[in-house]
ZAVOKOL-256517 format. One record per residue (C-alpha): residue in one letter; x, y, z. Coordinates in steps of 0.001 Angstrom, whole numbers, plus 500000, padded with zeros to 6 digits. Example, Ala and Ser with C-alpha at 12.3 -4.5 7.8 and 13.67 -1.06 7.14 Angstrom:
BEGIN
a512300495500507800s513670498940507140
END
This chain:
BEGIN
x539965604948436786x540999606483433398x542397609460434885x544123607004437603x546405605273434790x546800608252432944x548610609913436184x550781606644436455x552270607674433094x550030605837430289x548496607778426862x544919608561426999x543857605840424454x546314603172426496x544413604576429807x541178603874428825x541679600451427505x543018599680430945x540102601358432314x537720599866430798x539915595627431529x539444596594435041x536019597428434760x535149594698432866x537328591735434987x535696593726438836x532191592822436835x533413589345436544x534497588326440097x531336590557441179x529593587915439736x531494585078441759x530755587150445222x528264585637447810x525228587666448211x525195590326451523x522273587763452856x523838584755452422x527439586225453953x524742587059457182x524572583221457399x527563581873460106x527101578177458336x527856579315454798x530516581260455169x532351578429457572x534335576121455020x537057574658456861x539441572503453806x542650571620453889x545214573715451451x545530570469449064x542308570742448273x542713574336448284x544910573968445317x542520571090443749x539704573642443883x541636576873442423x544770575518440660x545571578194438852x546716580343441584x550414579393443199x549117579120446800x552869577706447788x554553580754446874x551636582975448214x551634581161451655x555563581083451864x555349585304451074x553535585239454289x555494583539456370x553371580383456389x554278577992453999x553584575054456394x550013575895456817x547810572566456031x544051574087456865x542404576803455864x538555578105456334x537014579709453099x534101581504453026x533210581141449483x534486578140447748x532621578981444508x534320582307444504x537987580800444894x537297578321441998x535729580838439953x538649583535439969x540471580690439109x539120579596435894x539343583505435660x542671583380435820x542958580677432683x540691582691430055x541607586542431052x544257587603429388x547740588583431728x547618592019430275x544537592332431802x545312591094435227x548362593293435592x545673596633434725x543916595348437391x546298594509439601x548202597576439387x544656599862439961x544317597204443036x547502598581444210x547714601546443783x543931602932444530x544335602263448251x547749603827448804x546329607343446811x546706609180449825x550036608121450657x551305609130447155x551511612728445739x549049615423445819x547344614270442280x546646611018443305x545271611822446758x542875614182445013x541713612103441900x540985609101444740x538990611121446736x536412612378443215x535784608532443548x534663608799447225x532985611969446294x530411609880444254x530402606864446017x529871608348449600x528749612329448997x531510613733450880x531650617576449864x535122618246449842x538575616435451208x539471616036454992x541936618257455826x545758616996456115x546143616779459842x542863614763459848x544313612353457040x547634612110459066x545854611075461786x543949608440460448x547275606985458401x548600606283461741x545537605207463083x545668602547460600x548990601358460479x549806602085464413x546715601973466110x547846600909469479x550655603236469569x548339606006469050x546235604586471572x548548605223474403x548510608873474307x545012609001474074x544175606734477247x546925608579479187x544930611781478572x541007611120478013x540775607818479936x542759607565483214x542731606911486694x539442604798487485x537699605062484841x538241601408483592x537193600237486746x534303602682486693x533045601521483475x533694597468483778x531832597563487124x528681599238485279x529013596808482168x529073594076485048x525945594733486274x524091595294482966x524870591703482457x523419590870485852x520432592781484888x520328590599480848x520861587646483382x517599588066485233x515709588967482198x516747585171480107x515813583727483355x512864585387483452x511697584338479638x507910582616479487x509210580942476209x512312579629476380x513028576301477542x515195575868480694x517736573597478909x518154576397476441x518353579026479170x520666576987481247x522980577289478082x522259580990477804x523365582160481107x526405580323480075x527113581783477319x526821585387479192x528656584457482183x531465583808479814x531491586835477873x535085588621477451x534864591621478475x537031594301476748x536923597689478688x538683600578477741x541877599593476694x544098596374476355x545634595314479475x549011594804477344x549456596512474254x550819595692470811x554403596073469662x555067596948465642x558307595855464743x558308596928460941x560880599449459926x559606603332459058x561520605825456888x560490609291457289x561168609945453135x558667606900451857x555285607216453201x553676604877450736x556646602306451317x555750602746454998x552050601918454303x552770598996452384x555302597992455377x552345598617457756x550063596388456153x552282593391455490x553555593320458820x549794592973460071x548823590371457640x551863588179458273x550619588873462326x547113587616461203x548602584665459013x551457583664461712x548271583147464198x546690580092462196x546486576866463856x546899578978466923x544811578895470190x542127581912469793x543006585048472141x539735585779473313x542018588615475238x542647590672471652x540829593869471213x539868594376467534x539338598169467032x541842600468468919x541014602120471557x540761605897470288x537879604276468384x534179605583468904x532845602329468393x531952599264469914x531834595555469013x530707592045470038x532746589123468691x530426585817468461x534001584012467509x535615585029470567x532090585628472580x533892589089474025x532485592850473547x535020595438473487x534099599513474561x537049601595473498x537742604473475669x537060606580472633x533344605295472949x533602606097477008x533475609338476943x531044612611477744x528197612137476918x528060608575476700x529833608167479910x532006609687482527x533788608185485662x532798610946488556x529026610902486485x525833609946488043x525058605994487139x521847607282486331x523158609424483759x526165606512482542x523237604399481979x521194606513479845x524626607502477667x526169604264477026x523978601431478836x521912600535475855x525252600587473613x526542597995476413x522697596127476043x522899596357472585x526434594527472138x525693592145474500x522657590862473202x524253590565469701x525456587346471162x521739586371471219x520303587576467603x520190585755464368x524337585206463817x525487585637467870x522703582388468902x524195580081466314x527913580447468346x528183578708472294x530147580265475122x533261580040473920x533287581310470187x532287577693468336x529538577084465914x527342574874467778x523178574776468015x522513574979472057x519337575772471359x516307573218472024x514025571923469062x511165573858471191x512758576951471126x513145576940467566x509455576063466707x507890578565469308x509394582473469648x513116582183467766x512900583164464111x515254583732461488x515192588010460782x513385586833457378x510843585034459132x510333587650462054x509679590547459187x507307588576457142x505288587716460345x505462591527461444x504611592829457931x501799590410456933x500234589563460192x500470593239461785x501568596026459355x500598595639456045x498756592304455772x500088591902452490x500228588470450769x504175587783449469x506524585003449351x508960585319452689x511953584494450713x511163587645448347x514461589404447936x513664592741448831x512166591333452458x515453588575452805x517894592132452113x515978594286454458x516067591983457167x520003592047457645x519238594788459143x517783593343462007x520122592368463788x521491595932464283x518532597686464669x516573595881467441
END
């Protein structure tokens, strides 16, 4: 971070003592962020307020002239996820001195655009993700051009790469095979000892609707920000306010349950318990995971758990707490809940005192409420 300030022009000394602010103030709203388990929890990260009490709750930020920047000013409700954290950066903001703030602001600016700035900066970012993530050396330039554009036009770069590694039938090909691994969840929840058949009635629901999002979207984006072939950074910054004023334009809006969240040159999938879709990029479609003109057999063993996997996210810990159609509702029966359906930190303290290590512990203990966020992805 020194060596960050010193390449935007300040003295060694002066570099340090900014440094070290922005050090000090990212310790202090640490401190105000929710923990990783409780952000795992749909219900306490679903505030829903209205922006005068917004402004009751953190006065000391101008949410007016913040709003009207993005092209919102008559928004009236907003959802936070951490109210604490909004009222504690702002009594932040009335002890921390604005010397301070602009340090921090200006490392907050300028740390994620590194690689659209010169050389220096591109290489003094990337010591920090040396040590952070043990990458041995720098991606090479074509690799980082790529993945500019991949941020800041992701469905333009998209088209090419459909065209070329996903044509002809192989949407159909896939969304026929993804159709009947649902059939195949469907018979399995109606074939559950445990579960009551209120709560299953609700379940095959809830799968029945599931958005499927094969492929590629059936109409793609348009970017209508300007690009000037002499100002990368200035394009990156363009980039990104054009999508957030997308995003913030969309509140109050009905929910597109049609909108694909990761493009689709992305080797990746998702389920969306908001939306209750599951998207498969075509960049996740593709030998060995799956081919159109491949045995089902062999599609099946590639990419059919991935498929399983995503679509019985909407089923786990955080997907069972959201109903068919993306809203926070319990559809499950008090029975249910009191027989076989556990919360993850429940389900490892059972499996780890009863079975593994019949061990004697608390089943709120940190270290077991952590490592069961976990769970969700790994079973």
């Amino acid at each position: 971070v020194t060596r960050f300030f010193q390449l935007l022009g300040r003295k060694p000394a002066a570099a340090a003592r900014a440094a070290a602010d922005v050090m000090s103030l990212e310790s202090e709203i640490a401190k105000l962020t929710m923990s990783q388990v409780d952000r795992r929890e749909p219900s306490k990260i679903y505030n829903p307020t209205t922006v005068t009490d917004l402004v009751k709750l953190a006065p000391a930020f101008d949410w007016s002239a913040w709003l009207a920047a993005l092209g919102n000013p008559t928004l009236d409700h907003v959802v936070l996820t951490n109210p604490a954290f909004f009222a504690g950066v702002s009594g932040l903001m009335k002890t921390i001195k604005p010397s301070i703030w602009a340090s921090y602001l200006e490392w907050r600016t300028v740390r994620p655009l590194a690689d659209a700035l010169p050389s220096r900066f591109a290489e003094e970012a990337f010591q920090l993700t040396k040590l952070t993530r043990g990458l041995p050396e720098q991606p090479v330039r074509w690799k980082r051009c790529v993945a500019a554009v991949n941020t800041a036009l992701p469905q333009y770069l998209g088209q090419p790469f459909v065209d070329q590694a996903f044509p002809g039938e192989s949407k159909q090909s896939a969304t026929e095979m993804v159709g009947a691994i649902r059939r195949a969840l469907s018979a399995d929840i109606a074939g559950l000892s445990w579960m009551t058949e209120a709560t299953k009635e609700q379940a095959q629901l809830k799968l029945k609707a599931v958005g499927l999002l094969i492929g590629y979207p059936d109409t793609w984006r348009e970017y209508d920000f300007a690009i000037d072939r002499t100002t990368y950074a200035a394009n990156m910054m363009a980039a990104t306010l054009a999508e957030t004023r997308r995003q913030f334009a969309r509140a109050g809006q009905k929910v597109d349950r049609d909108e694909w969240l990761m493009p689709p040159q992305i080797v990746n999938a998702y389920y969306n318990p908001n939306a209750n879709n599951t998207a498969l990029p075509a960049g996740i479609l593709q030998p060995p995971f799956f081919g159109k003109d491949r045995l089902v057999a062999a599609n099946l063993g590639g990419i059919g758990m991935v498929v399983g996997h995503e679509l019985t996210h909407g089923f786990d810990d955080q997907g069972a707490q959201f109903d068919e159609i993306g809203n926070q509702r319990d559809w499950w029966q008090e029975a249910d809940k009191k027989g076989q359906r556990k919360f993850p930190h429940e389900f490892m303290y059972d499996l780890l005192r009863k079975n593994v290590l019949q061990l004697d512990f608390d089943p709120k203990d940190s270290w077991l409420m952590a490592a069961s966020q976990k769970l969700g992805e790994k079973m």
